[in-house]
C-alpha positions as CSV (number, residue, x, y, z in Angstrom):
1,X,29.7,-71.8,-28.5
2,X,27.0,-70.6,-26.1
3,X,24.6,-67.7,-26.3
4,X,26.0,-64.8,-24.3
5,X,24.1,-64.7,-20.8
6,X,20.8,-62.0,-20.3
7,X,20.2,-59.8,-17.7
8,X,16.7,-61.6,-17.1
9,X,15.2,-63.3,-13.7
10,X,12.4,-65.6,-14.2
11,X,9.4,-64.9,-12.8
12,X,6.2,-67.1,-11.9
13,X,3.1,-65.5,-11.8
14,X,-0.4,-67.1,-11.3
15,X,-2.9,-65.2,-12.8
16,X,-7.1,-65.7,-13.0
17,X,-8.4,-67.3,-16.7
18,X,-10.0,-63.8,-17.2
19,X,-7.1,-62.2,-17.0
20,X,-5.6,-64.2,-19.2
21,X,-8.6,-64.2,-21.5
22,X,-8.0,-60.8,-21.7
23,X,-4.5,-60.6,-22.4
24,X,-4.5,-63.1,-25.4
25,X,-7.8,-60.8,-26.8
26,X,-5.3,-58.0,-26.7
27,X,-2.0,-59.6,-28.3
28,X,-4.3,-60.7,-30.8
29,X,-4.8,-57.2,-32.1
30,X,-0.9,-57.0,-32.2
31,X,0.3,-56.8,-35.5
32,X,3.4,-59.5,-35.0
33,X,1.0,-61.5,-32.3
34,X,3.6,-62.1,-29.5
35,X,3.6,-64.6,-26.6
36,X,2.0,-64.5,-23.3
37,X,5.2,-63.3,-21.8
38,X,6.1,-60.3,-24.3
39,X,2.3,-59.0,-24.2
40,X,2.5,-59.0,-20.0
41,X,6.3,-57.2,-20.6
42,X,5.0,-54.6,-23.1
43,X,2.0,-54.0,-21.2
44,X,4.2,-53.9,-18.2
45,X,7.5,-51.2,-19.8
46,X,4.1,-49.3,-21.5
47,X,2.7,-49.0,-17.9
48,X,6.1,-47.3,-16.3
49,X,6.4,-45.0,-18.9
50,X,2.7,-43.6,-18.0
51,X,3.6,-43.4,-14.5
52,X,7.2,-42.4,-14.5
């Protein structure tokens, strides 16, 4: 049996090294350490909720 299907759309984003430099300093400090992609959607859901 299959997985049921996510709401998601991928998304490609280009980004410069120091940017990403900088991310991977800051999921570092992250107690479970999560990918590239949940670091930029944390940062991203922590962002809205600032400015919302």
């Amino acid at each position: 049996m299959a997985p049921p299907k996510k709401d998601t759309t991928a998304l490609t984003l280009r980004l410069p090294r120091e940017l990403i430099d900088a991310i991977d300093e800051r999921r570092r400090l992250e107690p479970d350490v999560p990918t590239r992609p949940e670091m930029i959607r944390r940062a991203l859901i922590d962002w809205l909720d600032k400015t919302s």
